[in-house]
N, C-alpha and C positions, 0 to 999 in steps of 0.2 A: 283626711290625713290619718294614716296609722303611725307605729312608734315599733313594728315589728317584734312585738314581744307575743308572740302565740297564745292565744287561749286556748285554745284547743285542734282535736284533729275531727275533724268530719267523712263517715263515709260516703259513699256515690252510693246512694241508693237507685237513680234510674238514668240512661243518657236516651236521648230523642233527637236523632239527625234533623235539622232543617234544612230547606232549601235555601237558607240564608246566616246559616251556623249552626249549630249547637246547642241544645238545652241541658243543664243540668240539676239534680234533685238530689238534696245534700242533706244528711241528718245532721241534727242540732243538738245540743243540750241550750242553745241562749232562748230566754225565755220575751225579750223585748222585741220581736221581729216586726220589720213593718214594710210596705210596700215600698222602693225606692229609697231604703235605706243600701248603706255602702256595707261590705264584706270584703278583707282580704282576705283571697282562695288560692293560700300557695304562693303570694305572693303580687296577686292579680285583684284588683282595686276592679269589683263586678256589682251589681247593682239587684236587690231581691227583687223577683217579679211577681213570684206569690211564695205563702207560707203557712204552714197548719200543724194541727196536732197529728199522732201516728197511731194506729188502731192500738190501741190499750190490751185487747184484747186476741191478738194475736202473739199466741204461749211459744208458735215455731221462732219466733225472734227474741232473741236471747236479749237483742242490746232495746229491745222495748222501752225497759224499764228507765234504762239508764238518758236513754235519747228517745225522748216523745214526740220531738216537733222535726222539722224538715224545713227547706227553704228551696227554690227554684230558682235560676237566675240563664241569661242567655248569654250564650257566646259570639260575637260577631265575628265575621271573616281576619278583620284587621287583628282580634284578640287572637285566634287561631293562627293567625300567619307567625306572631310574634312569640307565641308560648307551646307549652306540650300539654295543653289542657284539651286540643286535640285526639290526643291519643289516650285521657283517662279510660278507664272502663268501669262498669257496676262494679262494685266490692273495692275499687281503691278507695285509699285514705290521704284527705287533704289538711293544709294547717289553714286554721280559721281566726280571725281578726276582728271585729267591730273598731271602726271609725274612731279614733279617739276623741274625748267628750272635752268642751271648753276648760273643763274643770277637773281634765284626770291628771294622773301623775305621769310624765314624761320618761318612762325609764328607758326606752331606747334611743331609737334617733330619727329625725324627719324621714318617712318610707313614704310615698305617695302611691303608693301598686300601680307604677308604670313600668312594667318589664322592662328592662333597656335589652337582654338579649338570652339564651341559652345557654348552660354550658354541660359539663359532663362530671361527674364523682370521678376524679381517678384514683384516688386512695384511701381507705379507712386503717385508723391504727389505734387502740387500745394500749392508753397513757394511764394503769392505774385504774382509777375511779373516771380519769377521763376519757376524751377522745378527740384524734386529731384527724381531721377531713382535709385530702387537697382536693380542687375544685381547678377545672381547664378555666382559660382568661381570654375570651375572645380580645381581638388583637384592637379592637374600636373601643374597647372600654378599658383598658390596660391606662389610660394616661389620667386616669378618675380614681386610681385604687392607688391606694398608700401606705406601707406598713404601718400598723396599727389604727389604720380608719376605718371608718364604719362602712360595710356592704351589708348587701340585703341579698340570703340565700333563702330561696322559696317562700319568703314574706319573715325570714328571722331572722333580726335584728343581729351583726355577727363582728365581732374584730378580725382585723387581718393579724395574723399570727406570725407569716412569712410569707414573700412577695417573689417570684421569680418569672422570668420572661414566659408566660404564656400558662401560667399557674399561680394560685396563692392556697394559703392551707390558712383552717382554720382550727382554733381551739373550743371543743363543744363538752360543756358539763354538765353532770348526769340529770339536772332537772331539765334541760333545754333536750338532751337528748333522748330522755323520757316522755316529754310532753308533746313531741314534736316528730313529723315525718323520717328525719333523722337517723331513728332509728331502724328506719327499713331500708337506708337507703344503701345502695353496693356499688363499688366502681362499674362503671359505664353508667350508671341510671343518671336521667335530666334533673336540672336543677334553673329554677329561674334567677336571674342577675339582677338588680336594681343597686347601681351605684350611687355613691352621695349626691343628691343633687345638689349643697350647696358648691362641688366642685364644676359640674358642670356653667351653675350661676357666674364663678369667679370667672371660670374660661371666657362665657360672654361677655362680662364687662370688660377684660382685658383684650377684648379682638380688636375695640378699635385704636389699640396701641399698638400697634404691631408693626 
Protein backbone atom coordinates (compact mmCIF):
# COMPACT_ATOMS: atom_id res chain seq x y z
CA UNK A 1 0.00 0.00 0.00
CA UNK A 2 1.31 3.56 -0.65
CA UNK A 3 -0.25 6.94 0.78
CA UNK A 4 0.63 8.94 -2.50
CA UNK A 5 2.87 11.42 -1.13
CA UNK A 6 5.85 11.34 -3.83
CA UNK A 7 9.43 10.88 -2.68
CA UNK A 8 10.81 11.68 -5.53
CA UNK A 9 11.11 11.73 -9.43
CA UNK A 10 13.23 9.01 -11.20
CA UNK A 11 14.80 9.07 -14.62
CA UNK A 12 14.42 6.25 -17.37
CA UNK A 13 17.65 5.57 -17.79
CA UNK A 14 17.21 2.41 -20.26
CA UNK A 15 13.79 0.68 -21.95
CA UNK A 16 14.12 -2.99 -23.34
CA UNK A 17 11.10 -4.15 -25.60
CA UNK A 18 10.01 -7.92 -24.67
CA UNK A 19 8.37 -10.28 -26.27
CA UNK A 20 6.13 -10.35 -23.33
CA UNK A 21 6.30 -6.41 -22.34
CA UNK A 22 8.53 -4.08 -21.30
CA UNK A 23 11.49 -3.59 -19.10
CA UNK A 24 12.32 -0.64 -17.50
CA UNK A 25 15.81 0.87 -15.72
CA UNK A 26 15.09 3.74 -13.40
CA UNK A 27 17.59 5.90 -11.36
CA UNK A 28 17.27 6.20 -7.74
CA UNK A 29 18.48 8.17 -5.07
CA UNK A 30 16.60 5.15 -2.29
CA UNK A 31 19.22 3.55 -0.75
CA UNK A 32 17.05 0.18 0.71
CA UNK A 33 16.32 -1.63 -2.58
CA UNK A 34 15.57 -5.12 -2.72
CA UNK A 35 14.48 -7.81 -4.94
CA UNK A 36 10.46 -7.99 -5.07
CA UNK A 37 10.09 -5.03 -3.17
CA UNK A 38 7.10 -2.76 -4.25
CA UNK A 39 7.56 0.86 -6.17
CA UNK A 40 4.92 3.23 -7.09
CA UNK A 41 6.06 4.41 -10.88
CA UNK A 42 3.65 7.29 -11.58
CA UNK A 43 1.32 5.87 -9.99
CA UNK A 44 1.80 2.03 -10.84
CA UNK A 45 2.20 -0.48 -7.93
CA UNK A 46 5.59 -2.51 -10.13
CA UNK A 47 7.71 -4.80 -8.39
CA UNK A 48 11.93 -4.47 -8.53
CA UNK A 49 13.51 -7.18 -10.46
CA UNK A 50 17.04 -6.16 -10.09
CA UNK A 51 18.94 -3.22 -8.63
CA UNK A 52 22.60 -1.75 -8.25
CA UNK A 53 24.97 1.08 -7.79
CA UNK A 54 25.81 3.50 -10.98
CA UNK A 55 29.44 3.72 -12.32
CA UNK A 56 30.88 6.39 -9.90
CA UNK A 57 33.05 7.15 -12.29
CA UNK A 58 31.56 8.19 -15.01
CA UNK A 59 32.30 12.40 -15.08
CA UNK A 60 29.86 12.60 -18.69
CA UNK A 61 26.73 12.23 -16.04
CA UNK A 62 26.13 14.91 -14.26
CA UNK A 63 23.28 13.40 -12.16
CA UNK A 64 25.95 10.65 -10.83
CA UNK A 65 26.55 12.03 -8.00
CA UNK A 66 23.20 12.90 -6.93
CA UNK A 67 21.55 9.17 -8.09
CA UNK A 68 24.02 6.41 -7.66
CA UNK A 69 21.67 3.39 -7.69
CA UNK A 70 19.07 2.30 -10.41
CA UNK A 71 16.37 -0.32 -10.11
CA UNK A 72 14.83 -2.49 -12.99
CA UNK A 73 11.37 -3.62 -12.92
CA UNK A 74 8.96 -5.38 -15.91
CA UNK A 75 6.01 -4.29 -17.44
CA UNK A 76 3.44 -6.80 -18.37
CA UNK A 77 0.84 -6.68 -21.26
CA UNK A 78 -2.14 -6.12 -18.72
CA UNK A 79 0.05 -3.05 -17.13
CA UNK A 80 0.60 -1.61 -20.66
CA UNK A 81 -2.81 -2.17 -21.93
CA UNK A 82 -3.96 -0.15 -18.84
CA UNK A 83 -1.31 2.73 -18.48
CA UNK A 84 1.12 5.11 -20.79
CA UNK A 85 4.16 3.67 -19.22
CA UNK A 86 3.95 2.20 -22.78
CA UNK A 87 5.07 5.00 -24.39
CA UNK A 88 7.86 6.26 -21.72
CA UNK A 89 11.21 6.78 -23.31
CA UNK A 90 15.02 7.12 -22.12
CA UNK A 91 15.35 10.44 -20.47
CA UNK A 92 11.72 10.65 -19.04
CA UNK A 93 10.96 11.51 -15.45
CA UNK A 94 8.84 9.35 -13.36
CA UNK A 95 7.35 9.96 -9.62
CA UNK A 96 8.70 7.33 -7.18
CA UNK A 97 7.08 5.76 -4.02
CA UNK A 98 8.17 3.07 -1.62
CA UNK A 99 5.48 0.81 -0.06
CA UNK A 100 4.41 2.48 3.07
CA UNK A 101 6.20 0.86 6.26
CA UNK A 102 3.66 -0.71 9.26
CA UNK A 103 5.02 2.06 11.13
CA UNK A 104 5.13 5.19 8.88
CA UNK A 105 3.08 8.15 9.12
CA UNK A 106 -0.16 8.13 6.99
CA UNK A 107 -0.14 11.61 5.30
CA UNK A 108 -2.06 10.89 2.29
CA UNK A 109 -4.64 8.52 1.61
CA UNK A 110 -5.07 4.53 0.96
CA UNK A 111 -3.47 4.44 -3.07
CA UNK A 112 -2.84 0.83 -3.88
CA UNK A 113 -1.13 1.60 -7.71
CA UNK A 114 -3.95 0.08 -9.39
CA UNK A 115 -4.59 2.42 -12.24
CA UNK A 116 -8.23 2.42 -12.71
CA UNK A 117 -7.85 4.39 -16.10
CA UNK A 118 -6.14 7.32 -18.22
CA UNK A 119 -6.93 10.62 -18.70
CA UNK A 120 -5.48 13.82 -20.31
CA UNK A 121 -3.98 17.59 -18.60
CA UNK A 122 -6.42 19.95 -20.06
CA UNK A 123 -5.49 23.05 -18.18
CA UNK A 124 -2.67 24.45 -16.28
CA UNK A 125 -3.08 27.95 -14.53
CA UNK A 126 -0.69 29.82 -12.19
CA UNK A 127 -2.61 30.90 -8.83
CA UNK A 128 0.10 33.06 -7.17
CA UNK A 129 2.53 30.75 -5.46
CA UNK A 130 0.13 28.08 -6.60
CA UNK A 131 -1.35 26.04 -9.39
CA UNK A 132 -4.46 24.82 -10.61
CA UNK A 133 -4.61 21.61 -13.03
CA UNK A 134 -7.95 20.37 -14.77
CA UNK A 135 -7.59 16.89 -15.56
CA UNK A 136 -10.32 14.92 -18.27
CA UNK A 137 -12.82 12.22 -16.06
CA UNK A 138 -13.38 9.25 -17.90
CA UNK A 139 -17.11 8.76 -17.74
CA UNK A 140 -16.69 4.88 -15.67
CA UNK A 141 -14.83 6.57 -12.90
CA UNK A 142 -16.96 9.92 -12.69
CA UNK A 143 -19.43 8.03 -9.97
CA UNK A 144 -16.14 7.49 -7.41
CA UNK A 145 -14.91 11.21 -7.52
CA UNK A 146 -16.37 13.81 -5.03
CA UNK A 147 -15.69 17.40 -4.48
CA UNK A 148 -13.20 17.46 -2.15
CA UNK A 149 -12.10 13.68 -2.01
CA UNK A 150 -9.20 12.11 -2.53
CA UNK A 151 -7.95 10.87 -6.25
CA UNK A 152 -4.66 9.67 -7.19
CA UNK A 153 -3.03 11.60 -10.15
CA UNK A 154 0.09 9.82 -11.38
CA UNK A 155 0.63 8.22 -7.83
CA UNK A 156 -0.02 11.82 -5.99
CA UNK A 157 -2.08 11.83 -3.46
CA UNK A 158 -4.53 14.99 -4.55
CA UNK A 159 -7.96 16.86 -3.51
CA UNK A 160 -10.67 17.39 -5.82
CA UNK A 161 -10.87 21.23 -5.89
CA UNK A 162 -13.84 21.30 -8.48
CA UNK A 163 -15.90 18.70 -10.03
CA UNK A 164 -17.67 19.02 -13.34
CA UNK A 165 -19.26 16.51 -16.03
CA UNK A 166 -16.28 14.95 -17.69
CA UNK A 167 -13.53 17.08 -15.58
CA UNK A 168 -12.37 17.95 -12.09
CA UNK A 169 -9.27 20.42 -11.42
CA UNK A 170 -7.03 20.21 -8.83
CA UNK A 171 -5.25 22.55 -6.49
CA UNK A 172 -1.18 21.80 -6.53
CA UNK A 173 1.47 23.72 -4.15
CA UNK A 174 4.61 24.52 -4.87
CA UNK A 175 6.27 21.81 -2.78
CA UNK A 176 4.08 18.98 -4.65
CA UNK A 177 4.57 20.74 -7.72
CA UNK A 178 8.29 21.03 -7.28
CA UNK A 179 8.85 17.64 -6.15
CA UNK A 180 6.81 15.87 -8.54
CA UNK A 181 6.23 15.20 -12.34
CA UNK A 182 3.82 18.19 -12.32
CA UNK A 183 5.73 20.29 -13.24
CA UNK A 184 6.46 19.16 -16.76
CA UNK A 185 3.33 18.44 -17.31
CA UNK A 186 1.06 20.59 -20.31
CA UNK A 187 -2.36 20.18 -21.62
CA UNK A 188 -2.75 17.15 -23.69
CA UNK A 189 0.09 15.21 -21.71
CA UNK A 190 -1.41 11.45 -19.83
CA UNK A 191 -1.96 11.43 -16.50
CA UNK A 192 -2.86 8.04 -14.65
CA UNK A 193 -6.32 7.87 -12.43
CA UNK A 194 -6.57 5.91 -9.28
CA UNK A 195 -9.91 6.66 -7.46
CA UNK A 196 -10.73 6.14 -3.71
CA UNK A 197 -11.05 2.67 -3.29
CA UNK A 198 -12.86 2.96 -0.28
CA UNK A 199 -15.75 4.38 -2.60
CA UNK A 200 -15.51 1.67 -4.98
CA UNK A 201 -15.72 -0.91 -1.45
CA UNK A 202 -19.07 1.17 -0.36
CA UNK A 203 -20.61 0.60 -4.03
CA UNK A 204 -20.06 -3.24 -3.52
CA UNK A 205 -21.54 -3.63 -0.26
CA UNK A 206 -24.56 -1.63 -1.35
CA UNK A 207 -25.14 -3.83 -4.71
CA UNK A 208 -26.82 -6.17 -2.99
CA UNK A 209 -29.42 -3.64 -1.87
CA UNK A 210 -30.43 -2.55 -4.82
Amino acid sequence: MFTGIVEETGEVLAVEEDAGGRRLRIATAFDDLAEGQSISVSGVCLTVEDFGARDATDASNADTVARPRWFSLFLATETLDRTYLGAVEEGDVLNLERAMPADGRFDGHVVQGHVDGTAEVTTVERLGDDWRFGISLPAGLAPYVVEKGSITVDGISLTVAALDEGKFEVAIVPETYEITTLSTKEPGDPVHLEVDVIAKYVESLLEGYR
